[in-house]
C-alpha positions in Angstrom: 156.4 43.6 74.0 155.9 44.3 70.4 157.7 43.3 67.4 158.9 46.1 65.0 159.8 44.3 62.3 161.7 41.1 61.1 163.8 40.3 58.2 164.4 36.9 56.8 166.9 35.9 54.1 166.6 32.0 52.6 164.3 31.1 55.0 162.0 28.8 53.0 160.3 31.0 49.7 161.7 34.3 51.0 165.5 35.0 49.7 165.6 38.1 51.1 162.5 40.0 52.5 162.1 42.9 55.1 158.9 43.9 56.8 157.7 46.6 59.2 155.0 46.2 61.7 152.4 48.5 63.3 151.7 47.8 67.0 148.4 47.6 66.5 146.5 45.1 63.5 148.4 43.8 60.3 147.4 42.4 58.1 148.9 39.9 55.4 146.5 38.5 53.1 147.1 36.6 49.0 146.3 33.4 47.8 147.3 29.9 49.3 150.2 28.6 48.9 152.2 32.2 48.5 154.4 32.2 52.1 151.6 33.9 54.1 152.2 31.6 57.0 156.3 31.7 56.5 156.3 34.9 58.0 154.1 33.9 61.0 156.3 31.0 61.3 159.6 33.1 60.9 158.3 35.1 64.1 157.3 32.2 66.0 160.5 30.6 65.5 162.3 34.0 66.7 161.1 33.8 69.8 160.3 30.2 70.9 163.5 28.4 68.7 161.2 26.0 67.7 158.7 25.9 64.4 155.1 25.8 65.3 154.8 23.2 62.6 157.1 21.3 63.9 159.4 21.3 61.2 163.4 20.8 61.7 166.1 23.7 60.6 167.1 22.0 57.5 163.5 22.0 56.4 162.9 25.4 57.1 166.6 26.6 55.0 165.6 27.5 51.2 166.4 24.9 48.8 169.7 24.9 47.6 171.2 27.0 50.6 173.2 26.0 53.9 171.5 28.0 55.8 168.9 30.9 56.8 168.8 34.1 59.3 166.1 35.7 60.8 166.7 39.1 62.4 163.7 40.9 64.2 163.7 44.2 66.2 161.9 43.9 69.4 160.8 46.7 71.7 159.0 46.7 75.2 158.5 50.1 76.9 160.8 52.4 74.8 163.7 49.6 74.5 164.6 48.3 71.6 166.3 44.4 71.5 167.5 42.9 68.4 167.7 39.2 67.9 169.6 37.4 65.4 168.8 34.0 64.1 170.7 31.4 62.1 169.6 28.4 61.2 171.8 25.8 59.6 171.1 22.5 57.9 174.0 20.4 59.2 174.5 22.2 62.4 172.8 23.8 65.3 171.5 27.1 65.6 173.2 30.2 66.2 171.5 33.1 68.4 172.5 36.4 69.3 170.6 38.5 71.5 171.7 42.6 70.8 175.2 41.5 69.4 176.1 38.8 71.9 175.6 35.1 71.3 174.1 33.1 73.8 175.1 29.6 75.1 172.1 28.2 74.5 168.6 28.6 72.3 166.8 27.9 76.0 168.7 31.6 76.8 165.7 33.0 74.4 162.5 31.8 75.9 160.4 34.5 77.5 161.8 36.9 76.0 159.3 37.6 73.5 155.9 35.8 74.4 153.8 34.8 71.3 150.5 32.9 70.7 149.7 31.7 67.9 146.6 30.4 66.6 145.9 28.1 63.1 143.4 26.3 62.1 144.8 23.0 63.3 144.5 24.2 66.7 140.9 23.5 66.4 141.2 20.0 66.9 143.6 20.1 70.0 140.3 19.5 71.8 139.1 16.0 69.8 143.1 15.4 68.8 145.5 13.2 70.6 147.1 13.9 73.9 150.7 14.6 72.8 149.0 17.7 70.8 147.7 18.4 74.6 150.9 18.2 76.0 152.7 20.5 73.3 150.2 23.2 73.8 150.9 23.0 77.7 154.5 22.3 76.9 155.1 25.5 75.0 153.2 27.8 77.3 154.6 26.8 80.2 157.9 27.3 78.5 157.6 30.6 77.6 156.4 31.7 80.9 158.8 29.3 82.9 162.7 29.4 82.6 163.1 26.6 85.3 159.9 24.0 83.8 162.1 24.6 80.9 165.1 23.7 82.3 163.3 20.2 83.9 161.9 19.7 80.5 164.9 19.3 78.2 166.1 17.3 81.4 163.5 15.2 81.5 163.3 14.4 77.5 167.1 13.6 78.1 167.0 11.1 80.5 164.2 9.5 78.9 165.6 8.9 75.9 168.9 7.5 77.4 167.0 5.3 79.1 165.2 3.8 76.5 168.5 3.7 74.9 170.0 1.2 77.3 166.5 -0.4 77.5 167.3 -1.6 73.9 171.1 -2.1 74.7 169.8 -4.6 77.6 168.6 -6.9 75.3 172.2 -8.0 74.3 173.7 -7.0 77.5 171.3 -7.9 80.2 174.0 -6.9 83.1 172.8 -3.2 82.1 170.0 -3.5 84.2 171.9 -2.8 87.5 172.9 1.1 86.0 168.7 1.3 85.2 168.2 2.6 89.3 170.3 5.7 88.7 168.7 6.6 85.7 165.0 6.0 87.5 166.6 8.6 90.4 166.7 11.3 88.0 163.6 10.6 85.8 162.0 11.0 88.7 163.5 14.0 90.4 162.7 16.0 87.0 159.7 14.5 85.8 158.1 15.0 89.7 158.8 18.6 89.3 156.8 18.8 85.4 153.9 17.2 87.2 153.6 19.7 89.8 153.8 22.6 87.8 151.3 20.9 85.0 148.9 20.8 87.8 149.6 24.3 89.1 149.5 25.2 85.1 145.5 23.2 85.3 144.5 25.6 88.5 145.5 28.6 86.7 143.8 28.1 83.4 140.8 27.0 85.1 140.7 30.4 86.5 140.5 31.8 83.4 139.1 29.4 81.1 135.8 29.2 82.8 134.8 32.7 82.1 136.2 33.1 78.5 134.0 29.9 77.5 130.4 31.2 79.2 130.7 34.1 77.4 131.5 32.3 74.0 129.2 29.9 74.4 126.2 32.7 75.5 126.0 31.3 79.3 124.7 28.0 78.1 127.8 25.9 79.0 130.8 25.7 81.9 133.9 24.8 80.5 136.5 22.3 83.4 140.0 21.3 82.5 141.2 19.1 84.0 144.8 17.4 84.8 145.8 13.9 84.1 148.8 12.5 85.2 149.9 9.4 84.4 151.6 9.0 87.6 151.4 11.1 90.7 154.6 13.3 91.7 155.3 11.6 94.9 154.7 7.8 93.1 157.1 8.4 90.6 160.3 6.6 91.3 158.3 3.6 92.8 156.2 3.3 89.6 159.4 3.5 87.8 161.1 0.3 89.7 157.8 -1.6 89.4 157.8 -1.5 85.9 161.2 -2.3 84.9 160.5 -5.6 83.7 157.9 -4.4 81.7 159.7 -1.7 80.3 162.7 -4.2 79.4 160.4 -6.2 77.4 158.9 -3.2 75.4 162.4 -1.7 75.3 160.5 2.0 76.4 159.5 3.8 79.6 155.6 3.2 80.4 155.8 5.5 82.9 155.6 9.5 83.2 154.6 12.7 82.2 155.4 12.4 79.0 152.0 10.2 78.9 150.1 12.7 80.5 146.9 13.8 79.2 144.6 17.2 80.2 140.7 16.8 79.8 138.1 19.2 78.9 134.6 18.6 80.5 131.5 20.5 79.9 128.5 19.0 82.9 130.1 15.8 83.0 131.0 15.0 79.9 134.5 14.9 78.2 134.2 16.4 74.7 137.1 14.7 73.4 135.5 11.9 72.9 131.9 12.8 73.4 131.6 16.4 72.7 129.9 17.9 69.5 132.5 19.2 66.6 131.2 22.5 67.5 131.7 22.4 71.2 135.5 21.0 70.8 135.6 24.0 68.1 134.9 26.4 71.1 136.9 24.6 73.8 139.9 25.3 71.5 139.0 28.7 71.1 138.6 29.1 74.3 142.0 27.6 75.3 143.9 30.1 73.2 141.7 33.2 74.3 143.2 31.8 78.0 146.2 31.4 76.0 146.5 35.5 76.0 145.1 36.1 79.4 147.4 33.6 81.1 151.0 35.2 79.4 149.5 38.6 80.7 148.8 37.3 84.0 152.3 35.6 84.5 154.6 37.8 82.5 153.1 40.9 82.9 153.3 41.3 79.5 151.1 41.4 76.2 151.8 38.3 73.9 152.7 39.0 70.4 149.2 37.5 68.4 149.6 35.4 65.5 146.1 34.5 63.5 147.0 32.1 60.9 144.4 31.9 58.7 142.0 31.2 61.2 139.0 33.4 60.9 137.4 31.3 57.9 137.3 28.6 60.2 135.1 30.3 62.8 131.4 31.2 62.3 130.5 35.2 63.0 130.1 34.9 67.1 133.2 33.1 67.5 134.6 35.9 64.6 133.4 38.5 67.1 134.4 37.4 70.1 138.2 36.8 69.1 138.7 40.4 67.6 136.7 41.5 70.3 139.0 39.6 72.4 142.3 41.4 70.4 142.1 44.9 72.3 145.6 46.5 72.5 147.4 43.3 71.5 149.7 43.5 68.7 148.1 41.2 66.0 149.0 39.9 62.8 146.7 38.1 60.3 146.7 36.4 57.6 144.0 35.9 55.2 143.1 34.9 52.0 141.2 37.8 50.6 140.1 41.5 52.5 136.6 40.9 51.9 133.7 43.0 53.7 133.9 41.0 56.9 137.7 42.1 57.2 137.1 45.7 55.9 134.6 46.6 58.4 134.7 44.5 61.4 137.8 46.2 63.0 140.6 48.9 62.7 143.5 47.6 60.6 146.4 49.4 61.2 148.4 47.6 58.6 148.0 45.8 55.6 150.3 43.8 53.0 149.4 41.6 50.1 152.0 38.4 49.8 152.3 36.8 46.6 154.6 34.2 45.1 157.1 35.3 48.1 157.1 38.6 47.5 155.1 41.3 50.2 153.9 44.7 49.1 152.7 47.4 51.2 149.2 48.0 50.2 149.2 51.6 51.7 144.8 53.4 51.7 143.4 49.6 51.9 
């Protein structure tokens, strides 16, 4: 699957902006601060419904409007899809997929599989473990319709019961309802653990390789999952911390605590590993990233590189474009210095400044 082009009207700095893409290497490159990484957000968004930032619709709606549409033009093996997006401050999203609106934004996921790469994803390695969890989270919903599905059913339930966890501090005679929520924590949340840990198998089998290459033989790369409560514990964990939970007025117990760790001989770099080894673990991860989507969807990911060559020294630089191939890629950088020029074939290039994007057509 490639992406042909997208066009965005008040979506953040843009008011109204088309922009065509090669299938092979683009390239968008200006100054800070000029709505490089809008674009790359704009396309992430199209595809996943969701901001890799993390940023709600309202945020995302230019200043002043009610709301923002993306359109992009997909195609994947001589057919063409078009997908409309509308994003609204006070209401949810809209989506149509070829002219026909879909019930709802999970509809979209896997359609279009995208990676994308900034340099904040360095530090998913040395960072908390809910950034952990939303790197696993997202992959696995891409490449997972029904993990989806348990997902959103999962973060539900959890949230209505920790909303009667509160409400049972006035009404104490809530806590014979608290069993049938427990039922169905556990059904869904027993079903996330088991594919988290089928997700941990699978990247191992790629991860290993990817990271004794990067880091020239010298170092073996495990990851390794940590639940917080086994699949078939669950329910029983649930009922033996209610009390506990009552008194915190929040759910101590579940995947959504779950960690992943990433050991090198037999120590975890997380909290022991060099800044450069975390560095490479991370890289390593989203290289995996890229085999894993064309392992499980049969498909090439779309490749979004935010900025993120500047972060890397010149083996790390070489292995990642090395690592591009036929993938369709899009860049951004600051400047199209010598590295840039000569490294690799750009296929593509345009200069963004001040929210405006010029084709920079012989660069």
């Amino acid at each position: 699957m490639i992406i042909k082009s997208i066009e965005l009207a008040d979506y953040r700095n843009y008011g109204c902006l088309s922009l065509e893409f090669d299938r092979g290497t683009n390239i968008l490159y200006g100054d800070n601060a000029q709505g490089k990484t809008n674009i790359l957000e704009a396309i992430f968004v199209a595809a996943t419904t969701k901001s890799h930032r993390g940023a709600k619709d309202r945020e995302i709606v230019a200043f002043g409007k009610e709301e923002a549409h993306i359109r992009t033009y997909l195609e994947k093996e001589a057919v063409e899809t078009r997908v409309d997006m509308h994003l609204r401050k006070s209401k949810s999203k809209g989506i149509a997929i070829d002219g026909q609106k879909i019930k709802k934004a999970a509809d979209l996921m896997g359609l279009c599989n995208v990676v994308f790469f900034s340099p904040e994803d360095l530090g998913i390695i040395k960072n908390g473990p809910a950034e952990r969890r939303r790197f696993v989270d997202m992959e696995l919903c891409q490449l997972d319709s029904l993990y989806l599905y348990n997902l959103n059913h999962y973060n539900r339930i959890v949230n209505q019961r920790n909303k009667l966890l509160k409400d049972m501090y006035m009404n104490p005679d809530l806590k014979e309802t608290l069993s049938v929520w427990d039922m169905q924590l556990a059904s869904f949340g027993s079903k996330i653990i088991q594919r988290r840990k089928l997700f941990g198998e699978q990247l191992n089998e790629i991860i290993y390789g990817i990271h004794r290459k990067l880091s020239g033989d010298r170092e073996e790369l495990a990851v390794h999952y940590e639940p917080d409560v086994e699949a078939e514990d669950f329910e029983e964990k649930l009922r033996a911390n209610q009390d506990r939970d009552i008194r915190a007025k929040m759910t101590s117990v579940g995947p959504h605590r779950d960690d992943f760790s990433f050991i090198i001989g037999d120590i975890d770099i997380r909290r022991f590993g060099s800044q450069g080894q975390q560095r490479t673990a991370a890289l390593s991860l989203k290289l995996s990233e890229i085999e894993l989507v064309k392992k499980i969807a049969k498909d090439a990911p779309i490749l979004l590189l935010d900025d993120v060559l500047s972060e890397l020294d010149s083996n790390r630089q070489n292995y990642l474009l090395g690592s591009i191939g036929d993938i369709q890629t899009i860049i951004t950088c600051t400047g199209l210095d010598e590295f840039v020029k000569h490294r690799f074939e750009i296929n593509k290039v345009y200069q963004v400044s001040e929210g405006t994007v010029a084709c920079m057509n012989g660069v």
